[in-house]
N, C-alpha and C positions, 0 to 999 in steps of 0.2 A: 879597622873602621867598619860601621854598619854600611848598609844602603843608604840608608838615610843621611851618614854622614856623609857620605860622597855625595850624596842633590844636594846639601848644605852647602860644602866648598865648593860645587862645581857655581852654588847662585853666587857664593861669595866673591868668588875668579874671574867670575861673568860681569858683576858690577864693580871691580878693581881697574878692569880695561875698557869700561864705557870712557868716553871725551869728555862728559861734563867729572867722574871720577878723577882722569888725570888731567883735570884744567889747573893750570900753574897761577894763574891771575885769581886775582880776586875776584871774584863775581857779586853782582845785584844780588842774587840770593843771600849773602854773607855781609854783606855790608851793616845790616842792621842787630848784628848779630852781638857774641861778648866781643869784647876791644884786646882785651888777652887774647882770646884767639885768633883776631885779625893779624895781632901783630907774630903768632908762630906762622900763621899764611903769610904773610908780607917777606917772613924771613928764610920760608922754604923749608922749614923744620919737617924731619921726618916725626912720622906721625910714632908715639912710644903707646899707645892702646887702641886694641882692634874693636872699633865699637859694632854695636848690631845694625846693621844696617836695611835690616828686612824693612820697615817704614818707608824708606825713600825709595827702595827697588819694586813694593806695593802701590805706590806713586808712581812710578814712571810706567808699569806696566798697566795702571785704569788711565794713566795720561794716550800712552799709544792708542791703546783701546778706543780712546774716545777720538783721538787723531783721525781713525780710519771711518769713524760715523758721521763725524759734521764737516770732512773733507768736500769741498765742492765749489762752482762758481766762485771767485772772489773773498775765498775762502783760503789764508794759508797756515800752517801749522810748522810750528820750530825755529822759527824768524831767529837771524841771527841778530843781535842789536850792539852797540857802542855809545856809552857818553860817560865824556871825561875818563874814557881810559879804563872805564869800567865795564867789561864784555857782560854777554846775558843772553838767552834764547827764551824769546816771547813765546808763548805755549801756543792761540789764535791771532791774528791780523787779519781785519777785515780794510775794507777800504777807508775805515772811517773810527774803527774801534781797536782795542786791546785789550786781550783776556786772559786770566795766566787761571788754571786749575787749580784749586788747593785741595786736596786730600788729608783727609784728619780724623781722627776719631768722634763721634757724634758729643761727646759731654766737650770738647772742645769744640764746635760747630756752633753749640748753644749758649755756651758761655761768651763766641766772638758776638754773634747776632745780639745777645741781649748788650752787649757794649763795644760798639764799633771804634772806640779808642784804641782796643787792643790789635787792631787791626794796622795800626802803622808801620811797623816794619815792614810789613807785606804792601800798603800801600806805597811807601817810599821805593820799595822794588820793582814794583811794574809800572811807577813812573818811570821809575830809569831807565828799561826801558822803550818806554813809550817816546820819552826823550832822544833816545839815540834813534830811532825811525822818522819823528817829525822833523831831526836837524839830516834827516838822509831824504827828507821827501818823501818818506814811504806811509805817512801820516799827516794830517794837516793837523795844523795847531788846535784848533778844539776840539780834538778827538777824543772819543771814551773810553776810559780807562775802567776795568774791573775785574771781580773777582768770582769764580766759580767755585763755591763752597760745596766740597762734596765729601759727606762724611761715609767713610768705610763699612763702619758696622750700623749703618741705617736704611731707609728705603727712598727712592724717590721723592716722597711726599718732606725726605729731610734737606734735598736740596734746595740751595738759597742762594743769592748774587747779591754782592755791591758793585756800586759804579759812580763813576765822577768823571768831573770833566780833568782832563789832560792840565797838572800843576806842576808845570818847571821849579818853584821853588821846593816840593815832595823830592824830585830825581835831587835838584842840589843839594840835598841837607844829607842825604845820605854819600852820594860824595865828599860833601865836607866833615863827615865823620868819619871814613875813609884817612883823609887827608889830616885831622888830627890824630891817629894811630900816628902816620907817618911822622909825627910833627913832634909826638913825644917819645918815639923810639929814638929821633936825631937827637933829640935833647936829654937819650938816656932814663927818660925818667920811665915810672911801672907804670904798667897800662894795667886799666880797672879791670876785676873778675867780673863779670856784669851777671852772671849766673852762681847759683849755691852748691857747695858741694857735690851734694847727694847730684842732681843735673850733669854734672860736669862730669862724674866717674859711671855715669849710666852711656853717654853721648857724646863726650868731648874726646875725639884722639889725641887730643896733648894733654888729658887731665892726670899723667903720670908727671908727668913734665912740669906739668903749671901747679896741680894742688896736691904733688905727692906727699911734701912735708904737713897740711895742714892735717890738723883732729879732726876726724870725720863727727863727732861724739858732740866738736864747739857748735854752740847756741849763733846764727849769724844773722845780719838783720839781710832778707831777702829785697830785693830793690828792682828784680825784673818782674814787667808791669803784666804777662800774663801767668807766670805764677804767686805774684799778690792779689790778682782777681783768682785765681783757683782757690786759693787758700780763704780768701774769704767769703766765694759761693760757698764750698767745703762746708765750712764752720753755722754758716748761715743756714744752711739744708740741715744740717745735724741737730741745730737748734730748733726750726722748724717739729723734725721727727718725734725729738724728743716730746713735744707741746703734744702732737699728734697724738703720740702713744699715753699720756696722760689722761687726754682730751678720751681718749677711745675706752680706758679703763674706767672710768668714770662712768661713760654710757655702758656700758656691760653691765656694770652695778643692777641701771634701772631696769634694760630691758630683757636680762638675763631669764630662762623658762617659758618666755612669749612663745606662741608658737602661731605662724597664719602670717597673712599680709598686711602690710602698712602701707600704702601710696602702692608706689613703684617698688616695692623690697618686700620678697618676704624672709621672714626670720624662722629658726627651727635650731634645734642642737644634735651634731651629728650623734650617732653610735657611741657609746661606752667600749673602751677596749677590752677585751677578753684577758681575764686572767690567766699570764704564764706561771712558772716554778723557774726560779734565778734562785743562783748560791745564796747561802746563806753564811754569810763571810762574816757575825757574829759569832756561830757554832763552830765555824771552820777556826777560826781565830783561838777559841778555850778549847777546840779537839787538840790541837796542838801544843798549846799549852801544857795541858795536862798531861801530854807525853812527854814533856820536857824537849819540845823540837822546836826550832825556829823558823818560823814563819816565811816561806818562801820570799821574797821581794824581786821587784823587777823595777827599773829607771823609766820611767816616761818621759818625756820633751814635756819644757813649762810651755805657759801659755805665748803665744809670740806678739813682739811689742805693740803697742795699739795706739794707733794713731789718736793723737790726743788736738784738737784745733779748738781754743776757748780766744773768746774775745776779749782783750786787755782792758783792764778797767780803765778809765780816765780818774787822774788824780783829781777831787775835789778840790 
């Protein structure tokens, strides 16, 4: 093993043994999650894939981070919380609010902000618990519930908050999604994949378990609500670019040899490149030939597969 590999297993060792790593209960965070995976959580299954876990250990170390800046007055940070059975650590509590951090990547930051629908699972979660504090007293009933969007690979100017007021029916519904895992494991029946393949064999530690029989290759209809918003920003930007680079080709046509200012722009053509000498792999080709030798060859890698997002036509 390198160096390198040993600070790999030494962070991976490190996040094996934190308390929220070996919490046995379900937690707020999981609740809104797939239902197949509630139910290998519910049943204690050991986990059959070591997933990466760098993301969430990147979390919790800008979470401390920020812990030890806005510590202060009437200020507490890691709140332990409980409703209906379902544990959870509140990231801030004020005397009157609740704020959980999210950490994420910026093209996910701007896709939650442009549709705040996508945002419920996380809001069902820090109602829950904001719920378990206002039935401990430690929050009154109209208290504010929100979210600190802070995206990893962006600046300050990308941070963003939602917030609301304190909605017990948000904590219960995710409880009683909870409670229907339960309801259809007693009754034997399969709990939904609620995530697509590809998702599940990148981040799901039972996805050996749960989707190892399936075709990675099968065509599946995708039904989680922030990967059918990805997929359809995707498609929609690509479409967009395409227009653009038409749109741009077109103008080239006109003002292609202009040289000077316009408005605010000026235009000019840079430098002509300098002519090199490169093989000449027609002459090389009949030198060969004509010795009667064969043409060296070498394997190259094809092209790798290209993300294809086209929008379904609507039947007439």
């Amino acid at each position: 093993m390198t160096f390198l590999d040993d600070v790999i297993k030494l962070a991976k060792d490190h996040d094996a043994t934190r308390p929220r790593s070996q919490q046995v209960s379900v937690g707020w965070s999981e609740v809104g999650g797939c239902r197949a995976y509630l139910g290998y959580r519910l049943d204690g299954a050991w986990p059959s894939d070591e997933t990466d876990t760098w993301a969430a250990q990147r979390g919790t170390a800008i979470h401390a981070y920020l812990e030890t800046v806005i510590t202060g007055p009437g200020i507490r940070t890691e709140i332990d919380t409980e409703y209906r059975g379902i544990p959870g650590h509140a990231d801030i509590v004020t005397t009157d609010a609740l704020w959980d951090f999210k950490t994420t990547s910026l093209a996910s930051s701007r896709m939650w902000a442009a549709d705040h629908s996508l945002l419920r699972q996380k809001r069902v979660q820090i109602h829950g618990y904001a719920a378990g504090l206002v039935d401990a007293g430690e929050l009154p009933p109209d208290a504010t519930v929100g979210l600190l969007v802070v995206p990893v690979d962006g600046t300050f100017r990308d941070w963003w908050s939602y917030e609301e007021p304190f909605d017990r029916a948000l904590a219960d519904e995710g409880a009683d999604r909870l409670q229907q895992v339960r309801d259809l494991m007693a009754a034997g029946e399969p709990l939904p994949k609620d995530k697509p393949l590809t998702w599940c064999s990148n981040w799901c530690p039972f996805a050996s378990m749960c989707r190892g029989a399936d075709d990675p290759q099968a065509a599946e209809e995708i039904t989680d609500a922030e990967l059918v918003a990805a997929v359809a920003r995707y498609g929609e930007t690509a479409q967009q670019i395409t227009r653009l680079y038409k749109d741009k080709d077109g103008l080239a046509e006109m003002i292609r040899g202009l040289r000077g200012t316009a408005g605010e722009w000026r235009i000019g053509l840079s430098k002509a490149g300098e002519p090199k000498d490169v093989p000449d792999e027609a002459a090389i080709a009949a030198d060969y030939a004509a010795r009667g030798a064969a043409l060296p060859m070498t394997t190259k890698p094809g092209n790798a597969p290209r993300l294809n997002v086209r929008r379904i036509r609507k039947a007439a």
